[in-house]
Each structure stands twice: as structure tokens, then as C-alpha cells.
C-alpha positions as a LaTeX table, in Angstrom:
\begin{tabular}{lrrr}
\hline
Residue & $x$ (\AA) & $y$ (\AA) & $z$ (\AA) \\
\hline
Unk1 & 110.28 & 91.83 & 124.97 \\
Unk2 & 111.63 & 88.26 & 126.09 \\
Unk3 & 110.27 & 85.76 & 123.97 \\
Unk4 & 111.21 & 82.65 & 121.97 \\
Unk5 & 109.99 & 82.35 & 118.66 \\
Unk6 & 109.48 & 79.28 & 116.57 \\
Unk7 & 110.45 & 79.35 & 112.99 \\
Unk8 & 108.85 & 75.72 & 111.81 \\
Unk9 & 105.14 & 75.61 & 113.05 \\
Unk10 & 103.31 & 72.68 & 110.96 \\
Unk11 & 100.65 & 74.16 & 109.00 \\
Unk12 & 102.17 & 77.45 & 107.95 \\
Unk13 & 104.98 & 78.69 & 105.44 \\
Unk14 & 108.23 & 79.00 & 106.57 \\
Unk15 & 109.11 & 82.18 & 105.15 \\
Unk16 & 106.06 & 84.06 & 105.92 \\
Unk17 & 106.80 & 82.69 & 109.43 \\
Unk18 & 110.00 & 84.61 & 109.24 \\
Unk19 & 108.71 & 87.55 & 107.95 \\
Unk20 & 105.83 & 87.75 & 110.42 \\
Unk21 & 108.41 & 87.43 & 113.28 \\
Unk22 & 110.98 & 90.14 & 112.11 \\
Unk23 & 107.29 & 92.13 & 111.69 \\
Unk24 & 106.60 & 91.50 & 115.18 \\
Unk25 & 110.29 & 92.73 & 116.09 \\
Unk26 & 110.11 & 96.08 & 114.21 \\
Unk27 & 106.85 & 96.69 & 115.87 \\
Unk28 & 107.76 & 96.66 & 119.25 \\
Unk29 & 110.68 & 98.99 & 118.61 \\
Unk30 & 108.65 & 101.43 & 117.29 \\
Unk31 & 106.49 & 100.90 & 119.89 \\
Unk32 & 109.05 & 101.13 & 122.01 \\
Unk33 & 110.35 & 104.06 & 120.78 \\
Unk34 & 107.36 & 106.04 & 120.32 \\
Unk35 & 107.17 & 106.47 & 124.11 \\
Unk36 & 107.74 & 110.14 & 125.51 \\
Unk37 & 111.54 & 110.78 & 126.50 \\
Unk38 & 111.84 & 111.22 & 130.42 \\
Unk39 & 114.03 & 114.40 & 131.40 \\
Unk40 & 117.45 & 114.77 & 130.45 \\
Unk41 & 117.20 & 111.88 & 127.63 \\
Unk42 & 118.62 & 112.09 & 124.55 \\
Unk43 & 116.91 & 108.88 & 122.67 \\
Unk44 & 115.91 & 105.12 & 123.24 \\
Unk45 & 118.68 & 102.98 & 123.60 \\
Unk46 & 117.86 & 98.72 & 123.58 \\
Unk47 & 119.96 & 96.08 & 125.42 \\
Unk48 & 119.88 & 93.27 & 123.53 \\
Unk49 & 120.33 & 89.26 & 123.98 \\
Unk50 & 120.53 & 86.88 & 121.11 \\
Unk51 & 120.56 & 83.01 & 121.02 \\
Unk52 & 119.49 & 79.56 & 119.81 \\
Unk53 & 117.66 & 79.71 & 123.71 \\
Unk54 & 117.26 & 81.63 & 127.21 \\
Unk55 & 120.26 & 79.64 & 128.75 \\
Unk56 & 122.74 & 80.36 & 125.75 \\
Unk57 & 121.47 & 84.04 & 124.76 \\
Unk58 & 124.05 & 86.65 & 124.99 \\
Unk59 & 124.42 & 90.28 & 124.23 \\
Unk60 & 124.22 & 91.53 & 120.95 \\
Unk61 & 124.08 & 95.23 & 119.20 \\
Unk62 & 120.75 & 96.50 & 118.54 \\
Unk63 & 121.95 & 96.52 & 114.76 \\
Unk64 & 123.04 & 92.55 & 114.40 \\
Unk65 & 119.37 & 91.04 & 115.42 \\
Unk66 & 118.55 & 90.43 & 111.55 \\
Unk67 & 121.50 & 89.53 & 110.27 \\
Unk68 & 121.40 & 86.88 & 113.35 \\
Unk69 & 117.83 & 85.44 & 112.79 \\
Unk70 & 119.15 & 84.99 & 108.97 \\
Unk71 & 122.13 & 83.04 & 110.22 \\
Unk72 & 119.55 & 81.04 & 112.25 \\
Unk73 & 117.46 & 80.37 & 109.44 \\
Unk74 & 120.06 & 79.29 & 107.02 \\
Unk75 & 121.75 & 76.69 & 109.71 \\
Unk76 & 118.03 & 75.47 & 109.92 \\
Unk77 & 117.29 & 76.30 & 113.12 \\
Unk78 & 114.05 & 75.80 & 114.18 \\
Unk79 & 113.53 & 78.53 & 117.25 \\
Unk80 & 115.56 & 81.30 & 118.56 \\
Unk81 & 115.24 & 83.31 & 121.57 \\
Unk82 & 115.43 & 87.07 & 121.73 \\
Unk83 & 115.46 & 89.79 & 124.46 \\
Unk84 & 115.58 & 93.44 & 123.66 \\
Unk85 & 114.64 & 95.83 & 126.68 \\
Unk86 & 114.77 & 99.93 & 126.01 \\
Unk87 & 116.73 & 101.71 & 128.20 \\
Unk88 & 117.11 & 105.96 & 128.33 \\
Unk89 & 120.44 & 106.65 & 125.59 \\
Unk90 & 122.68 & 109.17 & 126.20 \\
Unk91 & 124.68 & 111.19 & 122.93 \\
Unk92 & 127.97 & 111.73 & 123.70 \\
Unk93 & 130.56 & 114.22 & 121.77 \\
Unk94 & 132.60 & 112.67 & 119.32 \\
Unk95 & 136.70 & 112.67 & 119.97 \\
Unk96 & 138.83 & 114.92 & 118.28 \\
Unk97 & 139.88 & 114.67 & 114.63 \\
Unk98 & 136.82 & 111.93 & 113.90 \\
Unk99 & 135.26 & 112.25 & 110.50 \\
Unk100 & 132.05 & 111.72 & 109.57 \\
Unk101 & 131.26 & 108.94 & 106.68 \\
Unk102 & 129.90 & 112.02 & 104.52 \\
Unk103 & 132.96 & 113.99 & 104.62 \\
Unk104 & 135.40 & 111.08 & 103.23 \\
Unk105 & 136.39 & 111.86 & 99.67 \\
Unk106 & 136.98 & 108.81 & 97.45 \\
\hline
\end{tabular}
């Protein structure tokens, strides 16, 4: 998906604007992701650009693209471009001595 969306179109609420996009966004990752795994991979990974347009996007984690169109929103932007392209994801093992979140005591 490469696409620039518009967050103030007369005629139509703001906020449900929003919504509808991040809607739209969430749809075509599970799309996405819903796609049979070709041989060998482990999941579907997404690459991932992020800006106020094409020229001035760059490369974001999969993770940050929400908390980014909120930033957007709240500096009253009115569009932003984003790109996010699946790719085949590898696991890989984890080092030695890492802990996982649900082993730390507190």
C-alpha cells in the first residue's frame, strides 16, 4: 500500500475521517497477512515509510504508524503519506542471558 490520505475532506467529520483511515490501515495488514507463507518463512514482516508526503517519507517500525498519524493529527496536519509493503520475516534466536518481559519479578 502507497497512498496519501487526507485527513480534512469538506463535508465529512474529522474524526470519523481518522478512524476510517486507521480502519483502512488495519485492513490491509490483515489482508496482508492472511496470505499463505511461501517455504522456509517464518511470518509477515512490513517495511514501512512514514511522512507529511512521498518526498519527505522515511522508514518507520511497523509498531510507530499510529502513534505517528496521532502526532499528525494533533499538529493539524491535513494529509499524510504512508507506505507499508510485506516482505517474508525471518525469527531469529534470542542472545544469551535475555529475559523475557514475563519472567521479570517486580
Amino acid at each position: 500500500m502507497k497512498k496519501t490520505f487526507k485527513l480534512n475532506i469538506e463535508g465529512k467529520n474529522p474524526a470519523r475521517l481518522l478512524e476510517a483511515t486507521k480502519h483502512e490501515i488495519r485492513k490491509y495488514v490483515k489482508r496482508e497477512r492472511r496470505v499463505p507463507l511461501p517455504e522456509g518463512v517464518d511470518f509477515w514482516d512490513f517495511d514501512c515509510k512514514f511522512g507529511t508526503t512521498e518526498e519527505s517519507a522515511v522508514v518507520v517500525h511497523f509498531a510507530t504508524i499510529t502513534s505517528l498519524i496521532d502526532t499528525v493529527v494533533k499538529d493539524g496536519g491535513d494529509a499524510f503519506y504512508l507506505e507499508i509493503l510485506a516482505k517474508n520475516g525471518y525469527r531469529t534466536a534470542k542472545p544469551a542471558g535475555a529475559v523475557d518481559a514475563d519472567q521479570v519479578e517486580l
